[in-house]
C-alpha positions in Angstrom: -224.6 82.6 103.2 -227.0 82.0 100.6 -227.2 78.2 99.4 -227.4 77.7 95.3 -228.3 74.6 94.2 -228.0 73.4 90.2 -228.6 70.7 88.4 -227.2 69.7 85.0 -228.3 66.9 82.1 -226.7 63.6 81.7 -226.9 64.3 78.3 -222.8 63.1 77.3 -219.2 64.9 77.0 -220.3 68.4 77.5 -219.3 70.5 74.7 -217.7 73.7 74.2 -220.6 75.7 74.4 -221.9 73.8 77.3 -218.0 74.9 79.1 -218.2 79.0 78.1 -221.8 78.9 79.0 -222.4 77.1 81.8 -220.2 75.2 83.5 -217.2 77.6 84.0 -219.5 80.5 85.0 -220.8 78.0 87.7 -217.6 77.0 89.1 -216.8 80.9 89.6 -219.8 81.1 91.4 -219.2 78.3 93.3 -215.9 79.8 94.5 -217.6 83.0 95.8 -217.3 82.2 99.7 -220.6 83.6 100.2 -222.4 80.8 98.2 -222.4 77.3 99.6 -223.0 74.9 96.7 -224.9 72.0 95.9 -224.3 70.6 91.8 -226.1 66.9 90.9 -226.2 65.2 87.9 -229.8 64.4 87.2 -229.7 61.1 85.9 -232.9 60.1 86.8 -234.4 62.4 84.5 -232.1 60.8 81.8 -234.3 57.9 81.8 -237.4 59.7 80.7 -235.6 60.0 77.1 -233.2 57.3 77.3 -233.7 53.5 78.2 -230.2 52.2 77.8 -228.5 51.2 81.2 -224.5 51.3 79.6 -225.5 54.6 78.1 -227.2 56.6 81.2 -223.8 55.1 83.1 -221.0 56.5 80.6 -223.5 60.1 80.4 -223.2 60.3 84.0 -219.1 59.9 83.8 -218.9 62.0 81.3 -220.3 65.2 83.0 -218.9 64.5 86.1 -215.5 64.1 85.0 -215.5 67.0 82.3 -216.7 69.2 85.3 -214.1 68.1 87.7 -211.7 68.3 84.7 -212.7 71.8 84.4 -211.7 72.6 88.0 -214.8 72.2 89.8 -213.5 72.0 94.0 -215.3 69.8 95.3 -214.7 70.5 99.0 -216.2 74.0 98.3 -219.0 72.3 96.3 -221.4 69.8 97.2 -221.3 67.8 93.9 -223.6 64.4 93.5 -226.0 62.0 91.4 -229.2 62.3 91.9 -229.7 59.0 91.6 -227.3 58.5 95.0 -230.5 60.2 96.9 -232.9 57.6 96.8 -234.6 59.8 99.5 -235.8 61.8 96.5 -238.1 59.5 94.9 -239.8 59.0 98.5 -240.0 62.9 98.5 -241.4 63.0 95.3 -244.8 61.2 95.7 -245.4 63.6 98.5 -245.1 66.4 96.5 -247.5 64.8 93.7 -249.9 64.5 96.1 -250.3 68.2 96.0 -249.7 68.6 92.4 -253.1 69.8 90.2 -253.1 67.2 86.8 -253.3 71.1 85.0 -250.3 72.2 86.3 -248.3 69.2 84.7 -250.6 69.6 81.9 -249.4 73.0 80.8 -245.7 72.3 81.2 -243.3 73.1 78.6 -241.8 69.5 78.9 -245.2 67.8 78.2 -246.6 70.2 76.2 -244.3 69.9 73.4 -244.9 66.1 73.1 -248.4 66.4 73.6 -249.3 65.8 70.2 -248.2 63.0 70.2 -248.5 61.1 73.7 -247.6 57.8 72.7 -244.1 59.5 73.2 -244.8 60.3 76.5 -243.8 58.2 79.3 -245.3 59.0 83.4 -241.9 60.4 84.5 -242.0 62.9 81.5 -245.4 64.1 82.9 -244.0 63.9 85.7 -240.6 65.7 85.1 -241.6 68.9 87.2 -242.3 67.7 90.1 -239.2 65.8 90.2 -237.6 69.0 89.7 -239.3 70.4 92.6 -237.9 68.0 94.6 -234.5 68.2 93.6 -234.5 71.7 94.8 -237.0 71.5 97.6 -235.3 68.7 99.5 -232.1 70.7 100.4 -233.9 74.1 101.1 -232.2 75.9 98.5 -232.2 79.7 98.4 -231.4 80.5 94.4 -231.5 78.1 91.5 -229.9 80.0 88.9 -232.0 78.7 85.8 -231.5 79.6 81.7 -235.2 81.5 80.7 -236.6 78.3 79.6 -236.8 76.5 82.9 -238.0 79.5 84.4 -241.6 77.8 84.1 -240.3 74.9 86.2 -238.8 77.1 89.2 -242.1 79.1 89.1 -244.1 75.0 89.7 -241.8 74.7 92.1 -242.3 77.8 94.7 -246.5 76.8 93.8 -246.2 73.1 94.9 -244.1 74.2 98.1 -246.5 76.8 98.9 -249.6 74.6 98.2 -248.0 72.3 100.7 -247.3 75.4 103.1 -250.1 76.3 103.1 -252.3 73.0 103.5 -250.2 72.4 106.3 -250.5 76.0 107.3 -247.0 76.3 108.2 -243.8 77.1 106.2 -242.6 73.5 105.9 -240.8 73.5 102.9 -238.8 76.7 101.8 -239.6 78.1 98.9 -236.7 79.5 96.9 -235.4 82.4 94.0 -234.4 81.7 90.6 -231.6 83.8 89.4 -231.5 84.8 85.8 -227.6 85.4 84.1 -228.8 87.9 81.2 -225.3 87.9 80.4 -225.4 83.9 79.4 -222.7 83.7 76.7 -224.1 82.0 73.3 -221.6 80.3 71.6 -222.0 79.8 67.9 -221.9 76.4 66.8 -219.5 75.3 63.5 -222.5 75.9 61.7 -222.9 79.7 63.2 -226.4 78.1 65.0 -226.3 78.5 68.6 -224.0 75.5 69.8 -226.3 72.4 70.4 -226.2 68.4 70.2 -229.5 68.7 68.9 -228.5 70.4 65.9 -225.7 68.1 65.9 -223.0 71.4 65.9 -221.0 71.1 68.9 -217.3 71.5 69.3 -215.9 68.6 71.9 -212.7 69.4 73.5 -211.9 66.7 75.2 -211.5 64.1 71.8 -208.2 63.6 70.6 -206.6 66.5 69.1 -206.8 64.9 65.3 -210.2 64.6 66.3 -210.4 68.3 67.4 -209.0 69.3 64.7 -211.3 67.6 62.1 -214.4 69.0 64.1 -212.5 72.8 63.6 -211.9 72.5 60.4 -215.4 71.6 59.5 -216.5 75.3 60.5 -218.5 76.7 58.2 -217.3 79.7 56.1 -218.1 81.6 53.0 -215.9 81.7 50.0 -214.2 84.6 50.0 -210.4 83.9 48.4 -207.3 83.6 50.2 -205.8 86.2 48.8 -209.3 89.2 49.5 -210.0 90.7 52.8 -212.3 89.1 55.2 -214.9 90.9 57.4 -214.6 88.8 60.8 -217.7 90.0 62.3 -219.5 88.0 60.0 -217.1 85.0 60.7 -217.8 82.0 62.3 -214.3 81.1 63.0 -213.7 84.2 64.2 -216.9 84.6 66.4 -215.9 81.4 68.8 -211.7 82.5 68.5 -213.0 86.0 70.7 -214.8 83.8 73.1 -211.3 81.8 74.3 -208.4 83.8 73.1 -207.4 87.0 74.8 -208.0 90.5 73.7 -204.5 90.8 72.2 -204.7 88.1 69.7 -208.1 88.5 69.0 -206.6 92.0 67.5 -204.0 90.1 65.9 -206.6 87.8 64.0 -208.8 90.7 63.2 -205.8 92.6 61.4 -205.1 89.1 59.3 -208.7 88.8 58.3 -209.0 92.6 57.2 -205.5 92.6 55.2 -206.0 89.8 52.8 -203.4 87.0 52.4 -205.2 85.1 55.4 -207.3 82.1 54.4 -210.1 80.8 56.5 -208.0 77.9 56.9 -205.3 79.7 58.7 -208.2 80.9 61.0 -209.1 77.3 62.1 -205.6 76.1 62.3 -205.6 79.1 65.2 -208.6 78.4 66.5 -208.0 74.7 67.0 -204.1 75.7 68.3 -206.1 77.9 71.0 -208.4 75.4 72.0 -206.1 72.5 72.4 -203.3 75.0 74.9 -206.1 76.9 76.6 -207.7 73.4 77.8 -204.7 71.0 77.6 -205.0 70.5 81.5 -208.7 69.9 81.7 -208.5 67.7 78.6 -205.8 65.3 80.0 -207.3 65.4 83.4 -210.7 64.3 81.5 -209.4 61.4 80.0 -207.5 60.3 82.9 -210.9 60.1 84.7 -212.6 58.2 82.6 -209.9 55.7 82.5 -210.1 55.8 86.3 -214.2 55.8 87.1 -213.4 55.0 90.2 -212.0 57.8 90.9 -215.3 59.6 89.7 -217.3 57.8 91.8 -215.1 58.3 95.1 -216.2 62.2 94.3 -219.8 61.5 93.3 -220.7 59.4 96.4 -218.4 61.8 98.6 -221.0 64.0 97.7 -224.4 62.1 98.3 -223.0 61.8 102.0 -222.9 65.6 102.4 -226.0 65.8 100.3 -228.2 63.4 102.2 -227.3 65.2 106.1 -229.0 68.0 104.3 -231.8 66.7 102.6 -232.9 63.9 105.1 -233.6 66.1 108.0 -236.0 68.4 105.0 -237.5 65.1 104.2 -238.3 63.9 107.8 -239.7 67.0 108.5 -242.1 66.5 105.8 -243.0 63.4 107.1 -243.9 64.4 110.3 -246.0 66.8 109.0 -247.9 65.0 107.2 -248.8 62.4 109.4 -246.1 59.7 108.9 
């Protein structure tokens, strides 16, 4: 049984292309019986870029509940915050202490600030190693990772083998990234991939007037109602093949190429899809964040199970080092 571990962003409601991309593909693969699963929100992290306590908090809801909306099964699935595993921070310094300044230097994550360092903050320097630790700690086998955190998994296997090798035994295991080149990229209403930071995003779990408004705002040429449509070059139609089913993605292709379909009759089926395919997950969202608690019974369920792996990694560290 090979143990995966992944770690997602308090970055907020996740949005649609955050659900197709990632988090439903995880959740398969955290079904597979062969995989035993570990999933943590890493909200420490969060605080590199964000300083506000109320907004870190409702973040850290946010994913949680959108990914146990989603159907994540959590007695298959070790699922925490990292900030529950205090143990990690401890962890962490040991780890520095055998992290080369040029290492952090020529990471991705400080490199792109480095022109202008008043931005940057320790833990941002820092960022890797904390990453390291995250996966270190529980001796995880694969992390799958997208290409640009491949850089981060490759620190990782050097600061456990710098370790392993000072020591001169294999104290810490050192572990695989797995690559999906199959990720699916979900255009955004903009036809830009989907991202907050281009401010794009389709959010499913808002209220449907809400979810309609955010549809309808799709962008589209201005081809009449009454012409044919080519909706290959579509956005509406790009993200309607990504959620409806082969059938009625036929049906909507047939529409476009006949004429008498308007782009606004696109949306209004787009937005009708979206609101039935995830009516479940939606209402199960919102009940969550109404009930936090119920969030947090999950979240620290998890840091129990989390911790009986991680503290017998750490305390092996220890010893080894000296303490």
């Amino acid at each position: 049984m090979a143990r995966i571990l992944t770690g997602i962003q308090a970055t907020g409601v996740p949005h649609l292309g955050n659900i197709l991309g990632a988090i439903e593909p995880a959740i398969n693969l955290a079904n597979d019986p062969k995989n035993e699963s570990l999933l943590f929100i890493a909200n420490l992290h969060t605080l590199t870029s964000i300083k506000e306590p109320e907004v870190i908090r409702e973040n850290t809801y946010a994913v949680a509940a959108a990914w146990l909306a989603l159907g994540l099964n959590t007695e298959r699935t070790i699922f925490y915050r990292q900030s529950d595993i205090p143990e990690v921070t401890e962890m962490t310094w040991y780890l520095n202490c055998f992290t080369p300044f040029p290492m952090l230097a020529n990471a991705h994550s400080f490199k792109d600030k480095s022109d202008r360092l008043s931005d940057v903050n320790a833990g941002l320097f820092d960022y890797p190693v904390l990453m390291a630790c995250d996966i270190l700690m529980y001796d995880a086998d694969i992390v799958p990772v997208g290409k640009d955190q491949k850089q981060h998994l490759e620190m990782t296997r050097d600061i456990a083998g710098s370790i392993n090798h000072n020591l001169g035994k294999e104290t810490l295991k050192q572990p695989e990234a797995s690559f999906d080149e199959n990720v699916m990229i979900v255009p955004g209403i903009d036809g830009e991939k989907m991202s907050k930071s281009y401010g794009n995003t389709i959010n499913l779990f808002q209220t449907d007037k809400k979810l309609r408004k955010n549809v309808m705002k799709i962008v589209t040429d201005t081809t009449p109602l009454e012409k044919p449509k080519n909706p290959d070059t579509c956005n509406v139609f790009k993200i309607y093949k990504l959620v409806a089913s082969d059938e009625e993605v036929a049906t909507m292709r047939k529409n476009y190429e006949a004429g008498g379909y308007g782009y606004g009759h696109a949306k209004q089926e787009l937005y009708e899809k979206l609101r039935d395919r995830y009516s479940e997950p939606r209402e199960r969202f919102q009940h969550l964040m109404d009930n936090k608690h119920e969030i947090d019974q999950e979240l620290e369920k998890g840091a129990k199970r989390a911790r009986e792996i991680g503290r017998p990694v750490l305390s092996r560290l220890r010893k080894e080092l000296g303490y």
